[in-house]
Backbone as a printed PyTorch tensor [residue, N CA C, xyz], in Angstrom:
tensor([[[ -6.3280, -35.2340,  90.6300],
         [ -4.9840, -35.6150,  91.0100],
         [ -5.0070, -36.7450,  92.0460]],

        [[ -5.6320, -36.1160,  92.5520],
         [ -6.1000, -38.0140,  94.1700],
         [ -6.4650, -39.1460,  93.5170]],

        [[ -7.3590, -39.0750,  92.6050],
         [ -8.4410, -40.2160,  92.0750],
         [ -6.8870, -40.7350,  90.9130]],

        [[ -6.1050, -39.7560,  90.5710],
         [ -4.9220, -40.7520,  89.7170],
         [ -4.1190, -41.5590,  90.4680]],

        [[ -4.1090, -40.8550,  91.7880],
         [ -3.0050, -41.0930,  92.6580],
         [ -3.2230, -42.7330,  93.3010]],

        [[ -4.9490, -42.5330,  93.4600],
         [ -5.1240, -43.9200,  93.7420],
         [ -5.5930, -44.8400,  92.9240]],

        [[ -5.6000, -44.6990,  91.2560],
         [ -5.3370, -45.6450,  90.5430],
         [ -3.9860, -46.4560,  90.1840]],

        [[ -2.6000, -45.4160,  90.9000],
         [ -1.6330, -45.7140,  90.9310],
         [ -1.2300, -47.1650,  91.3260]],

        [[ -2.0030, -46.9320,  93.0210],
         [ -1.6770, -47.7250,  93.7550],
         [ -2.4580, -48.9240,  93.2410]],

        [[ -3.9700, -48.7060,  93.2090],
         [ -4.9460, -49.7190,  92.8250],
         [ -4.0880, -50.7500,  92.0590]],

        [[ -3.1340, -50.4390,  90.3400],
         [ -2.4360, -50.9470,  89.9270],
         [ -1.5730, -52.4330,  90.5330]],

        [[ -1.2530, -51.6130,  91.6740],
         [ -0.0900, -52.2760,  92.5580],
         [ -0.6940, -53.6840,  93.3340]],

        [[ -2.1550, -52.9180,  94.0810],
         [ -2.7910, -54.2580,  94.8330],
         [ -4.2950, -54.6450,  94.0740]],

        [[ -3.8980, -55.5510,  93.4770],
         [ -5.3340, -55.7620,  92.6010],
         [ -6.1430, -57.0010,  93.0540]],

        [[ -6.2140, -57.2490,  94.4710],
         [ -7.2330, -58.4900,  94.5010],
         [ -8.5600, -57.8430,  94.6400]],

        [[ -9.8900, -58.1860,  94.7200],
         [-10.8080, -58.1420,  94.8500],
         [-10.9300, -56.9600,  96.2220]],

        [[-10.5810, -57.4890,  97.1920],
         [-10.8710, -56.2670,  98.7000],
         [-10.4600, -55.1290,  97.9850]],

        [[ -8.9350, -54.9310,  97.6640],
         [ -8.3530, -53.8900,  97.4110],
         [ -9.2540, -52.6830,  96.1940]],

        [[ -9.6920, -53.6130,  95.4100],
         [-10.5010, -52.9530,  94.2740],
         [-11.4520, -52.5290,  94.6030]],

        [[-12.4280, -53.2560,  95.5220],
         [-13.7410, -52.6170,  96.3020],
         [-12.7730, -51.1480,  97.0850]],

        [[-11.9980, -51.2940,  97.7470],
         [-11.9240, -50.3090,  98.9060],
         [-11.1210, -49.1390,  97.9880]],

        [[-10.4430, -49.4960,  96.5950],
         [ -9.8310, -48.4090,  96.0410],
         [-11.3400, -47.4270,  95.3670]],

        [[-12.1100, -48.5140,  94.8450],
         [-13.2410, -47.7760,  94.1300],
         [-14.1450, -46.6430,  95.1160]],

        [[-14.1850, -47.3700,  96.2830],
         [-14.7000, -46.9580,  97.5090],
         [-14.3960, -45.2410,  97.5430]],

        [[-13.2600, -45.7040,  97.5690],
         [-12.5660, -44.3170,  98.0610],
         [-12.6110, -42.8760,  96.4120]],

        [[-12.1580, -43.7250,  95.5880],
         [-12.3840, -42.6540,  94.4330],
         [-13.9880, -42.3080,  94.3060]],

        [[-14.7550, -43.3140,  94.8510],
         [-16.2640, -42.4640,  95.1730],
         [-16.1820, -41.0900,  96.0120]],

        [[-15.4570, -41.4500,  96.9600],
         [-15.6280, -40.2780,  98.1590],
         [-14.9170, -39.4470,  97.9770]],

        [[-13.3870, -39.7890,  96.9570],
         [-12.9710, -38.1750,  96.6340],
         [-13.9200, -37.3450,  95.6250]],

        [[-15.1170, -37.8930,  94.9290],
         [-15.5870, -37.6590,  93.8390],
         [-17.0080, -36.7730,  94.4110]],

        [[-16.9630, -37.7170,  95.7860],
         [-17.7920, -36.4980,  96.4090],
         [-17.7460, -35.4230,  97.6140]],

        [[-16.4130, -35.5230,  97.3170],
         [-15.7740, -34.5050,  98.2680],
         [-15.6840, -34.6230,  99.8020]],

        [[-15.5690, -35.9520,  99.7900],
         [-14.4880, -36.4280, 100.8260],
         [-13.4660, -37.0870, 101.2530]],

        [[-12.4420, -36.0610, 101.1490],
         [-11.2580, -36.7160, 101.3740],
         [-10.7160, -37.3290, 102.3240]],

        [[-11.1810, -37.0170, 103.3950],
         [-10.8670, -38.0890, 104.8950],
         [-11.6540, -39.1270, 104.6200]],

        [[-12.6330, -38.9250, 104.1670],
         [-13.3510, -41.0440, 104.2070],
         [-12.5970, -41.4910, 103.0700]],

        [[-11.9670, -41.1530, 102.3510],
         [-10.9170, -41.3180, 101.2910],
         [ -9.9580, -41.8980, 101.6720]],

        [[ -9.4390, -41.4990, 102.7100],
         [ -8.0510, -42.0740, 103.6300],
         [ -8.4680, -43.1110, 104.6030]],

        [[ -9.3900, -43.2210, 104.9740],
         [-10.0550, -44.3160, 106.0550],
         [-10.0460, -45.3890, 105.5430]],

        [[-10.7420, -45.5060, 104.1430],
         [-10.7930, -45.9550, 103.3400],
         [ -9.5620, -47.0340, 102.7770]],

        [[ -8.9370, -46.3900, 102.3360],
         [ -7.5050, -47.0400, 102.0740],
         [ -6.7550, -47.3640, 103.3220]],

        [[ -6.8730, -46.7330, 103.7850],
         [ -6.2810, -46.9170, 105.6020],
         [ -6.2490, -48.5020, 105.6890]],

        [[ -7.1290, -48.7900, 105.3670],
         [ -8.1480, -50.4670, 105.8240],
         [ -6.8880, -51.4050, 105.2050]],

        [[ -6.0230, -51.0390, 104.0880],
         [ -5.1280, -51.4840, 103.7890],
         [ -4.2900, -51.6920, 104.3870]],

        [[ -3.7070, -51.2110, 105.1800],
         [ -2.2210, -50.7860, 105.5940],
         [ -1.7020, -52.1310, 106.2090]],

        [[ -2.6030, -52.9950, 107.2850],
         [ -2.1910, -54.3590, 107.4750],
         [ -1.9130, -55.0680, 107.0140]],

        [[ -2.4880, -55.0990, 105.6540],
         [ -2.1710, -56.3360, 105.2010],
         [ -1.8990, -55.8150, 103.8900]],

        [[ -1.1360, -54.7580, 103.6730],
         [ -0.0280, -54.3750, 102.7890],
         [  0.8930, -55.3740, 102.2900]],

        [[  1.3740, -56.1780, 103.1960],
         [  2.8750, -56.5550, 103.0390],
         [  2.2110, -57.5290, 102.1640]],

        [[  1.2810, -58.5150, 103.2550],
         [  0.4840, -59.6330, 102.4910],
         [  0.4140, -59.3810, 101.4230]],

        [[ -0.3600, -58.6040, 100.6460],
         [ -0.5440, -58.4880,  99.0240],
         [  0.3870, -58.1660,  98.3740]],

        [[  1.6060, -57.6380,  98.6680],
         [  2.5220, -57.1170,  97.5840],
         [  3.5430, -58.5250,  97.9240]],

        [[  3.4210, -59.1810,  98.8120],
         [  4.2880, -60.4410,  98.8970],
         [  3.5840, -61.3670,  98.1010]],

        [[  2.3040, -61.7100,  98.1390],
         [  1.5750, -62.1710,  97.3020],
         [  1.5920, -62.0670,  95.8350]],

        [[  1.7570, -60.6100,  95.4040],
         [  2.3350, -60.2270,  94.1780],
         [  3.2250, -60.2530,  93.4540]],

        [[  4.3720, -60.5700,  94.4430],
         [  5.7150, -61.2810,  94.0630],
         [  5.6040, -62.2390,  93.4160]],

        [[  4.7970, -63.1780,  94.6640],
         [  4.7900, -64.6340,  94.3040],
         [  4.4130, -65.1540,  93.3270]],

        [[  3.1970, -64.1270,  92.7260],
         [  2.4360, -64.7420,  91.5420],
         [  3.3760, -64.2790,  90.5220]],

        [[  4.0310, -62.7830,  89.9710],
         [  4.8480, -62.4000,  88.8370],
         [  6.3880, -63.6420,  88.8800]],

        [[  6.4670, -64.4740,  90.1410],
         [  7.2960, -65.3430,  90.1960],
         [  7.3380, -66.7280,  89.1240]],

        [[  5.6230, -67.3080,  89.1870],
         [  5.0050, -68.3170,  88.9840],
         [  4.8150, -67.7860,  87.8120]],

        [[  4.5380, -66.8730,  87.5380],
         [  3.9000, -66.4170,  85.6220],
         [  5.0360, -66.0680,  85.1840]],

        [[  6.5210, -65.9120,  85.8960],
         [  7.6920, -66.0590,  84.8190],
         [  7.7860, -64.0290,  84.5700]],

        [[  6.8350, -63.6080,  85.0920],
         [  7.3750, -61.8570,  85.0330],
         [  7.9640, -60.8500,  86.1110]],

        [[  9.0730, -61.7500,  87.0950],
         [  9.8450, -60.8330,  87.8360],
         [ 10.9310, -60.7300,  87.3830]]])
């Protein structure tokens, strides 16, 4: 259920960092840790806005918002 939860998101922020640190983390729920799981993604949270503004911009430019 976690490891879907964060393919959810993965979906959402797909540059390169994000994919390392989503894979990262579905490692560590896989080995049964769920707090380095959250640390993990944690690493996101700054620069959240950045990528999903970023994501705008590009579904803007490719004509799919």
């Amino acid at each position: 259920m976690l490891i879907a939860a964060i393919d959810n998101i993965a979906a959402i922020l797909v540059d390169l960092r994000s994919r390392e640190i989503f894979e990262s983390a579905k490692s560590a729920v896989k080995d049964d840790k769920p707090y380095t799981a959250l640390k993990l993604i944690k690493q996101l949270l700054p620069i959240e806005k950045h990528l999903l503004e970023t994501r705008l911009e590009n579904s803007v430019v490719n004509g799919s918002a």
